[in-house]
C-alpha positions, 0 to 999 in steps of 0.5 A: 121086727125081730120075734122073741124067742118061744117059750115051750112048755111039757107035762108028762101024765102025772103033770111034771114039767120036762125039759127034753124028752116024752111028753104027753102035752106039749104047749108052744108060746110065740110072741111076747109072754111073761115067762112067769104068766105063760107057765101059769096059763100053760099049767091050767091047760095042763089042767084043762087037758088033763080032765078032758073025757076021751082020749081022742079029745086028748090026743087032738089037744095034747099040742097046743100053739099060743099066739100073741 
């Protein structure tokens, strides 16, 4: 059974998406997601991430892999 492409997502600091270049959290889907449904749940992530209290739970989260 052939895998759908993953759909990657990146936020710099202040919460821009980026396409290519530094970011600060970067958050991987593999399997199959609605593109649409998977940018909302990687921006509250995003959200989650950001509101985290150290920066060493930061840095252990700041890559992310969802698996369907």
């Amino acid at each position: 059974m052939p895998m759908s492409p993953a759909l990657r997502f990146a936020f710099t600091a202040d919460g821009r998406l980026v396409a290519d270049g530094p970011a600060e959290m970067k958050i991987t889907y593999l399997g199959r997601f609605n593109r649409k449904s998977a940018e909302a749940d990687a921006r509250r992530r995003f959200e989650e991430w950001q509101s985290l209290p150290s920066p060493l739970s930061r840095r252990w989260a700041s890559n992310q892999v969802v698996v369907s």
